[in-house]
N, CA, C and O atoms as a Tinker XYZ file with bonds, in Angstrom:
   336  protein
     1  N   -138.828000  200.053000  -10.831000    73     2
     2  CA  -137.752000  199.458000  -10.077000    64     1     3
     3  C   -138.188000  198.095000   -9.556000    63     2     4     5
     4  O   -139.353000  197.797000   -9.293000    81     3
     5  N   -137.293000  197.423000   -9.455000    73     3     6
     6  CA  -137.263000  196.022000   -9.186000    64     5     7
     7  C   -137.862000  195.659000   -7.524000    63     6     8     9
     8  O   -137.524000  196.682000   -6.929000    81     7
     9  N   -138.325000  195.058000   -6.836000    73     7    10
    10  CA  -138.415000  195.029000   -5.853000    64     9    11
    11  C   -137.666000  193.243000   -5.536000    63    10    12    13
    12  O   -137.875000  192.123000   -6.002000    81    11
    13  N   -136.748000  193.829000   -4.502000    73    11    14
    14  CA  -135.962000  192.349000   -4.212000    64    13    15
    15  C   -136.175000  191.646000   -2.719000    63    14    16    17
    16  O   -136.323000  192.210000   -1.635000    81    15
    17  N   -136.148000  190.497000   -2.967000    73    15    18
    18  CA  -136.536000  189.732000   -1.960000    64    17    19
    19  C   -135.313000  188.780000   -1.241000    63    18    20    21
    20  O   -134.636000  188.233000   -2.112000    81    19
    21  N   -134.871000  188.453000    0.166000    73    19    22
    22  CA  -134.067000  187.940000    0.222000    64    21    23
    23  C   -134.347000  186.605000    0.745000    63    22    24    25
    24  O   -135.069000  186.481000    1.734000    81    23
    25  N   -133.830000  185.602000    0.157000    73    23    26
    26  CA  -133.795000  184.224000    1.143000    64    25    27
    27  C   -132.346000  183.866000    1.613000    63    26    28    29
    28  O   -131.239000  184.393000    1.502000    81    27
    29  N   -132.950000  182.511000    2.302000    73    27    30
    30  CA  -131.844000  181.895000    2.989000    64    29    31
    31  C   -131.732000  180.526000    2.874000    63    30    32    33
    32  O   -132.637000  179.742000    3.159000    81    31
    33  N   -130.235000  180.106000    2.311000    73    31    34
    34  CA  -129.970000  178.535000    2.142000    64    33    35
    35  C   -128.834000  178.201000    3.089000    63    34    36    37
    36  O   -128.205000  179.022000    3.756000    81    35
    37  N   -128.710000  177.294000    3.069000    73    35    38
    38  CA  -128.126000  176.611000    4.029000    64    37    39
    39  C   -126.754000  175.501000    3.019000    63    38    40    41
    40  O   -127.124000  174.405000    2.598000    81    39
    41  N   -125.636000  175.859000    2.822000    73    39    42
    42  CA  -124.707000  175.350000    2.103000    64    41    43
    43  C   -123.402000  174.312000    3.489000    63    42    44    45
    44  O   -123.160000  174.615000    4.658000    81    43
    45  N   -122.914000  173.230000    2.728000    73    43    46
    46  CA  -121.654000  173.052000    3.241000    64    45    47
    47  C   -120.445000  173.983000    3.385000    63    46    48    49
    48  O   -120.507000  174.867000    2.531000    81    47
    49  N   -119.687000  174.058000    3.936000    73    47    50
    50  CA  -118.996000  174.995000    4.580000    64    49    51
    51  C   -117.701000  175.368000    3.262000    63    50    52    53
    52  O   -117.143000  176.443000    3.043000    81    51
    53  N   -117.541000  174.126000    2.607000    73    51    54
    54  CA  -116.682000  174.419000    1.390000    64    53    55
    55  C   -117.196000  174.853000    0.517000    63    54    56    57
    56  O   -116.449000  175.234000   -0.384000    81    55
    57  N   -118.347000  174.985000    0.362000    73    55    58
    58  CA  -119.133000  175.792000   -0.979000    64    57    59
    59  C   -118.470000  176.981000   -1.096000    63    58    60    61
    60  O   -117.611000  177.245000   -1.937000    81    59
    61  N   -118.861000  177.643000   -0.289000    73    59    62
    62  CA  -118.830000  179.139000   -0.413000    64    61    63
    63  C   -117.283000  179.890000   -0.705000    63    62    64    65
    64  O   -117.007000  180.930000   -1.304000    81    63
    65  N   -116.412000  178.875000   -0.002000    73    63    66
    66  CA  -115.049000  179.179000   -0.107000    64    65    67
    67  C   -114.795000  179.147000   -2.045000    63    66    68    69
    68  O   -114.243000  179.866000   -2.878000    81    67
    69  N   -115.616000  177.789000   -2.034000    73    67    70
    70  CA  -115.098000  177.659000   -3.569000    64    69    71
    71  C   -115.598000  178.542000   -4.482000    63    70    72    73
    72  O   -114.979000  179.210000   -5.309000    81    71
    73  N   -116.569000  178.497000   -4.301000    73    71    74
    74  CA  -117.365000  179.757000   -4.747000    64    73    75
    75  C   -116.831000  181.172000   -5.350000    63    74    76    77
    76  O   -117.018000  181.656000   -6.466000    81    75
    77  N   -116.031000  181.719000   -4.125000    73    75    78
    78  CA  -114.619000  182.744000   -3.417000    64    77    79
    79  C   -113.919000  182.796000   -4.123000    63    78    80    81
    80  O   -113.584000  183.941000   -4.429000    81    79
    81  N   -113.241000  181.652000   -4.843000    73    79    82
    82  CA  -112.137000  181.657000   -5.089000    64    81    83
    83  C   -112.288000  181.275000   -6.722000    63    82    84    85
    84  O   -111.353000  181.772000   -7.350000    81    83
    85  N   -113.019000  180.685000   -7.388000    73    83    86
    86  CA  -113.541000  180.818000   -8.990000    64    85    87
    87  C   -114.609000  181.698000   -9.017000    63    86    88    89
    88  O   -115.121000  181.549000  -10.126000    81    87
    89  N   -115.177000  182.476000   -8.437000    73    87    90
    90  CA  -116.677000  183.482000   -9.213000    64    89    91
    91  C   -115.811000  184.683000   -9.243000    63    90    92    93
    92  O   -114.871000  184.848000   -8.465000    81    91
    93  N   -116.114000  185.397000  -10.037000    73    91    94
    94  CA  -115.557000  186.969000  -10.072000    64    93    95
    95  C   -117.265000  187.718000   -9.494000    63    94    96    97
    96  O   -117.811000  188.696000  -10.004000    81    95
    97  N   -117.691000  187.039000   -8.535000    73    95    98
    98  CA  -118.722000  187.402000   -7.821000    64    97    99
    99  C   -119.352000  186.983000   -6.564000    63    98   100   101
   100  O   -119.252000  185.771000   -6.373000    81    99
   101  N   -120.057000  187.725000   -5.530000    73    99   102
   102  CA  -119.958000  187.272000   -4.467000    64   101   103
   103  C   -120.715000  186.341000   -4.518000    63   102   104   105
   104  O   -121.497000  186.300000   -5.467000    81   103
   105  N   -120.735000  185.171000   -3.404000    73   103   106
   106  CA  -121.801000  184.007000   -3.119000    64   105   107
   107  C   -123.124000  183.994000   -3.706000    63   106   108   109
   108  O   -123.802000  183.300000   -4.463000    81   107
   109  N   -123.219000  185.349000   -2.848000    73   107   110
   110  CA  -124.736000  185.901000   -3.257000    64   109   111
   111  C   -125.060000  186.304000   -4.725000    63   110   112   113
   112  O   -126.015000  185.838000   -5.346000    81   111
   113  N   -124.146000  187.247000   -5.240000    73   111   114
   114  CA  -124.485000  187.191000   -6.358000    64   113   115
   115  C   -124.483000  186.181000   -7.374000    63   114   116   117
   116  O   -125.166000  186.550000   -8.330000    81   115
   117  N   -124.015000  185.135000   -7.519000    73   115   118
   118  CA  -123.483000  183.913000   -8.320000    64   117   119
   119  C   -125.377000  183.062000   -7.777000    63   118   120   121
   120  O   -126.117000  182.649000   -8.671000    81   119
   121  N   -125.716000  182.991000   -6.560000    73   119   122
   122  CA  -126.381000  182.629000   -5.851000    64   121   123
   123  C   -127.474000  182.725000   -6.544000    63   122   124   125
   124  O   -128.071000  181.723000   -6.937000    81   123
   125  N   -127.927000  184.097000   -6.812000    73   123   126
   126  CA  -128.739000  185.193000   -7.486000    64   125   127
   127  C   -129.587000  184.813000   -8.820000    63   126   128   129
   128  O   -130.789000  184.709000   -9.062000    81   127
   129  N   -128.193000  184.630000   -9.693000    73   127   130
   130  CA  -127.914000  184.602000  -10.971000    64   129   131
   131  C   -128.481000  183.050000  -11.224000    63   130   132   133
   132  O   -128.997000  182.763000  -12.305000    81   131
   133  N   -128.346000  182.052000  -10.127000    73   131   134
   134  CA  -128.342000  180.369000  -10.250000    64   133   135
   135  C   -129.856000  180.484000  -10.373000    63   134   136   137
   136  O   -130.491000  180.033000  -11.326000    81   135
   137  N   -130.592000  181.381000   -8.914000    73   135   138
   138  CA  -131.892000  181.186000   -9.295000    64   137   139
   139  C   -132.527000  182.060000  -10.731000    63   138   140   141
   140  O   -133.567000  181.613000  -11.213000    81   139
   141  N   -132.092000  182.894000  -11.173000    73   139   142
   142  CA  -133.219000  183.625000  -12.181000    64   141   143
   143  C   -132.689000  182.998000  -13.078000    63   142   144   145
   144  O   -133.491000  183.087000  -14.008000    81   143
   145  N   -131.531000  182.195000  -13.527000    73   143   146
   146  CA  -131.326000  180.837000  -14.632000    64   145   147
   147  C   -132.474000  179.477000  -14.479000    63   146   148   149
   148  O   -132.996000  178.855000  -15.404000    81   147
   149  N   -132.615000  179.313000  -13.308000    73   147   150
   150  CA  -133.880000  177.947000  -13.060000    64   149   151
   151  C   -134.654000  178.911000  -13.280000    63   150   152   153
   152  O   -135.128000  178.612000  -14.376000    81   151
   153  N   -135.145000  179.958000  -12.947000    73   151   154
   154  CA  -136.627000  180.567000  -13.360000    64   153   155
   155  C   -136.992000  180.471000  -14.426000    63   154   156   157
   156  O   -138.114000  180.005000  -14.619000    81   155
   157  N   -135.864000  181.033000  -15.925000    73   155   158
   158  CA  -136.139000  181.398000  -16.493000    64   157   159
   159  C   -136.143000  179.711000  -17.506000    63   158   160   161
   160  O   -136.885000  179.615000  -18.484000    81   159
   161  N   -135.478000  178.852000  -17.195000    73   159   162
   162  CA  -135.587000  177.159000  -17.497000    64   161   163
   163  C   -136.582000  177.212000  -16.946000    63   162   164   165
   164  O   -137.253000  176.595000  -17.774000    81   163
   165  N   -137.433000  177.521000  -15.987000    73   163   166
   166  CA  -138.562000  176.266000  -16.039000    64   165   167
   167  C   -139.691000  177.172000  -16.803000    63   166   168   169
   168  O   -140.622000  176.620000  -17.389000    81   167
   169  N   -139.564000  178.502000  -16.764000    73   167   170
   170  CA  -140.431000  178.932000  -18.188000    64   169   171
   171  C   -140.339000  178.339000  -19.443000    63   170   172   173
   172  O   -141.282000  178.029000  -20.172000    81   171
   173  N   -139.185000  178.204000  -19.648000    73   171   174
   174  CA  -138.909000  177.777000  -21.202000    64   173   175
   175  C   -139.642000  176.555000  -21.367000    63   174   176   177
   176  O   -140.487000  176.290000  -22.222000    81   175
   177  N   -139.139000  175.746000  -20.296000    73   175   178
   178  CA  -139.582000  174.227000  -19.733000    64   177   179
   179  C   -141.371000  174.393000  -20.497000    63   178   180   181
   180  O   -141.757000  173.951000  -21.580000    81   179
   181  N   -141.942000  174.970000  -19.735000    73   179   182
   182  CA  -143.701000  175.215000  -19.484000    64   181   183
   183  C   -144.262000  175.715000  -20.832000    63   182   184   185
   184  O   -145.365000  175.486000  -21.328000    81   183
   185  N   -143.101000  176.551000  -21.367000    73   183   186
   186  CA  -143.734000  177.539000  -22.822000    64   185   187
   187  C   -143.681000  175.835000  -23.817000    63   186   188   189
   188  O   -144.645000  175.458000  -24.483000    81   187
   189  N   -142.522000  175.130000  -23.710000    73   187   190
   190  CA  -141.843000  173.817000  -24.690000    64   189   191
   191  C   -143.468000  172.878000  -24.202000    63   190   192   193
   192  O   -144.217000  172.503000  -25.104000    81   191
   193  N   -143.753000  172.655000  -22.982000    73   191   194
   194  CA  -144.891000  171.941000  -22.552000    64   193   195
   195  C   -146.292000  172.628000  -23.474000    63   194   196   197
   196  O   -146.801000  172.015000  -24.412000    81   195
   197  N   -146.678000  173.727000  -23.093000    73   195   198
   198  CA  -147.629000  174.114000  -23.771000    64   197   199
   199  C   -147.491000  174.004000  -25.396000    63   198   200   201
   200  O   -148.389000  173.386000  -25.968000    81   199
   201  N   -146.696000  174.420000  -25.988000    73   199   202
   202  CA  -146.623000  174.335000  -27.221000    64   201   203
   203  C   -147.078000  173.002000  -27.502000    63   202   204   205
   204  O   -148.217000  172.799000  -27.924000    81   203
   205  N   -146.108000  171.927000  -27.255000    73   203   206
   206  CA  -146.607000  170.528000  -27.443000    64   205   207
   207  C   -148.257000  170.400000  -27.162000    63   206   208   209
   208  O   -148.915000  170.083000  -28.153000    81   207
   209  N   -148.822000  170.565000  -26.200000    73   207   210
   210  CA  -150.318000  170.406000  -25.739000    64   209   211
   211  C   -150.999000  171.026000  -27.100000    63   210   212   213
   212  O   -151.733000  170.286000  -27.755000    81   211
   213  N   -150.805000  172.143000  -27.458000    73   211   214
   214  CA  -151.527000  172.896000  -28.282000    64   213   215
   215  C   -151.210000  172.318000  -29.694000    63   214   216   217
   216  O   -151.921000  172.499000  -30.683000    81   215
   217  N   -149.938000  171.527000  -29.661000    73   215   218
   218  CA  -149.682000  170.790000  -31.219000    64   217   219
   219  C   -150.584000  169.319000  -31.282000    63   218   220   221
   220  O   -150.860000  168.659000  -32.283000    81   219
   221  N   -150.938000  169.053000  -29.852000    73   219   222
   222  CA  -151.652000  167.702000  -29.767000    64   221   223
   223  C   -153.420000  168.248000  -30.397000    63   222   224   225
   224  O   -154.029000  167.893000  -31.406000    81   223
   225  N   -153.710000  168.978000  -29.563000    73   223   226
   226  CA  -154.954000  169.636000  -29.642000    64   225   227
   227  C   -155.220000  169.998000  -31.192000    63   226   228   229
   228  O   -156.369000  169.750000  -31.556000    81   227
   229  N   -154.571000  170.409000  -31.929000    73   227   230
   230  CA  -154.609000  170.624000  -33.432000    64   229   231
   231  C   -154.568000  169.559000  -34.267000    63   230   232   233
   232  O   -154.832000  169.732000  -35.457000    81   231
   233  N   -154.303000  168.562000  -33.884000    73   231   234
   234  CA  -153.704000  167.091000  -34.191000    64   233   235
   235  C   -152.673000  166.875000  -35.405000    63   234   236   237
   236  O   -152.725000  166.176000  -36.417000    81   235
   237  N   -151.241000  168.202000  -34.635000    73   235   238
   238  CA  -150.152000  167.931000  -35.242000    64   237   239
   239  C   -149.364000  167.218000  -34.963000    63   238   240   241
   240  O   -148.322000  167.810000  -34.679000    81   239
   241  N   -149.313000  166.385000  -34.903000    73   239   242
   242  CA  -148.214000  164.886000  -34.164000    64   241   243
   243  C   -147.802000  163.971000  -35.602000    63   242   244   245
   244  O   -148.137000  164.288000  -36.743000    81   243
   245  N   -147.058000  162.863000  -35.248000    73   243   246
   246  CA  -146.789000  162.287000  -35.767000    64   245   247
   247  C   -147.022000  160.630000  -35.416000    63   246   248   249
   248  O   -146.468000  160.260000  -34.381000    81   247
   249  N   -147.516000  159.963000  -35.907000    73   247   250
   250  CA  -147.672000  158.717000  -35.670000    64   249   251
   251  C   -146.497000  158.167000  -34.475000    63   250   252   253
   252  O   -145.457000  158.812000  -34.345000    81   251
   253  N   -146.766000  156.875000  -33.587000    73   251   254
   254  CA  -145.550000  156.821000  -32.808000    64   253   255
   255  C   -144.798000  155.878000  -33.502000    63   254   256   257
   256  O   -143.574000  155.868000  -33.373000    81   255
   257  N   -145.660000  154.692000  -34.580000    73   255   258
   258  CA  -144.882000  154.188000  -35.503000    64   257   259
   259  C   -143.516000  154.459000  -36.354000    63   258   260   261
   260  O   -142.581000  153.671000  -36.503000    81   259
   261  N   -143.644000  155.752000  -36.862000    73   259   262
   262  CA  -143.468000  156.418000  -37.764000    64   261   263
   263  C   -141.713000  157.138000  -36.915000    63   262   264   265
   264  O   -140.537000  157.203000  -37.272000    81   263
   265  N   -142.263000  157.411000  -36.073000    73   263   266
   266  CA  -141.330000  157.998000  -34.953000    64   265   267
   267  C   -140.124000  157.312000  -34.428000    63   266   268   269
   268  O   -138.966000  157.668000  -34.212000    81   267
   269  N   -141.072000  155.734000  -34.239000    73   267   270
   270  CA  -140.302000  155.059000  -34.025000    64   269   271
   271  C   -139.197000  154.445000  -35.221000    63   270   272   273
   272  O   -137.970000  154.353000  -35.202000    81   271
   273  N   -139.896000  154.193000  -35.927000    73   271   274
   274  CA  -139.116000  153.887000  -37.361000    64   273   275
   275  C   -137.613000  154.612000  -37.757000    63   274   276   277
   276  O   -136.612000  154.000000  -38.130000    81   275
   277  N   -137.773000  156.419000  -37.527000    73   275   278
   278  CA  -136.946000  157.384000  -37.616000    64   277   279
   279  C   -135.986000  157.098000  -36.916000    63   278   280   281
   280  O   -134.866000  157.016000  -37.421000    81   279
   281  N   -136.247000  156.831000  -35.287000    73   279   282
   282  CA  -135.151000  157.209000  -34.345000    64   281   283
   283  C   -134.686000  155.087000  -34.677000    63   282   284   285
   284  O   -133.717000  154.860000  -33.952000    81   283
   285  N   -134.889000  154.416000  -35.072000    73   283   286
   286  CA  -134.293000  152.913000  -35.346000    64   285   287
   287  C   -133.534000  153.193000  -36.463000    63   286   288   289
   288  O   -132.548000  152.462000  -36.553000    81   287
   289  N   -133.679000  154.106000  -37.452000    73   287   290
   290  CA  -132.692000  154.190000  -38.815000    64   289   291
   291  C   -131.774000  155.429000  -38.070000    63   290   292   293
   292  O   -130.702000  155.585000  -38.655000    81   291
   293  N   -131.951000  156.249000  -37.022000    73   291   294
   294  CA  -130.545000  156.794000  -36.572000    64   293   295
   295  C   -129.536000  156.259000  -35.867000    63   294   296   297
   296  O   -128.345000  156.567000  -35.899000    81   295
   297  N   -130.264000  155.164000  -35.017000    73   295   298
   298  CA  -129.331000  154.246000  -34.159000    64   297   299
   299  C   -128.539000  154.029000  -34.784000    63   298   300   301
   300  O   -127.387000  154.449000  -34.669000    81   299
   301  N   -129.252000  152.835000  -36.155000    73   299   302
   302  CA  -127.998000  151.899000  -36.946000    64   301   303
   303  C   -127.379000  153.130000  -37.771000    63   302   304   305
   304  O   -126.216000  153.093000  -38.172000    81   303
   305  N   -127.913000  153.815000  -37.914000    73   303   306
   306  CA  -126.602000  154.977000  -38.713000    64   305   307
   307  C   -125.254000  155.101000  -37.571000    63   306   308   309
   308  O   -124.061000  154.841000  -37.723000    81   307
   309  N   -125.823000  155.480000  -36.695000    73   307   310
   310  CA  -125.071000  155.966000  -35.776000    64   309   311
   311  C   -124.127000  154.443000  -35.321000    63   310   312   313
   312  O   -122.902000  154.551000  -35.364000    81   311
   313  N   -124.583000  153.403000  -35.001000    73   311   314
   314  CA  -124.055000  151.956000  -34.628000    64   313   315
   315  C   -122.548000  151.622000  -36.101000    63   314   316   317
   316  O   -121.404000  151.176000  -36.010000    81   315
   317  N   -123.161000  151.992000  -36.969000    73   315   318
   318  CA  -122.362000  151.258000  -38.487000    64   317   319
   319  C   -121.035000  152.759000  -38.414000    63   318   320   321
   320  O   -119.971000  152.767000  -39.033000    81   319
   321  N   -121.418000  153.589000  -37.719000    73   319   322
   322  CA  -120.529000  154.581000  -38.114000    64   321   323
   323  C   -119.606000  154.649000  -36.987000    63   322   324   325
   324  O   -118.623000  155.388000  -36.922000    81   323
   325  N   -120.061000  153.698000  -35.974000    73   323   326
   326  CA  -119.206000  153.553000  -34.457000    64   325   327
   327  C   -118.232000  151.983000  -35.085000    63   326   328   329
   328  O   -117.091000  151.798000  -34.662000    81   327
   329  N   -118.720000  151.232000  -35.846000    73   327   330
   330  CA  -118.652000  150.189000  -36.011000    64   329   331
   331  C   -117.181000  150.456000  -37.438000    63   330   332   333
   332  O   -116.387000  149.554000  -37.705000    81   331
   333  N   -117.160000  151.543000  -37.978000    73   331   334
   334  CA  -116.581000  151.486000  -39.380000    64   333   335
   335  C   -115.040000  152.356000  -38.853000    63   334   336
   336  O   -114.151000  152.588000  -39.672000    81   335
């Protein structure tokens, strides 16, 4: 079983109303749900960080030349196709 912990924030007074009146859930629960969504983003966040570190460490990268080159031939793709 889960063991739950409670905190306390401090909102403007229209939050919660609004909250009320679009969540098919209480404050708290919507509240709840906001934090174990950032939890589980800034894992993803840290797992996306490490991976990269460990692709550097192997010396899987790509030149920044090379990189750069790529993302300059998507611009003008993207520019000529805004442009046409």
């Amino acid at each position: 079983m889960t063991t739950l912990a409670k905190i306390a924030v401090e909102l403007d007074t229209g939050t919660p109303a609004m909250v009320e009146q679009i969540a098919t859930c209480s404050v708290a629960a919507l509240s709840a749900e906001a934090v174990r969504q950032v939890k589980e983003s800034e894992a993803d966040y840290r797992a996306f960080l490490h991976a990269g570190i460990e692709a550097i460490k192997r010396g899987d990268v790509a030149p920044n030349a090379e990189v750069m080159a790529e993302l300059d031939a998507m611009i003008e793709q993207h520019q000529q196709r805004c442009r046409s």
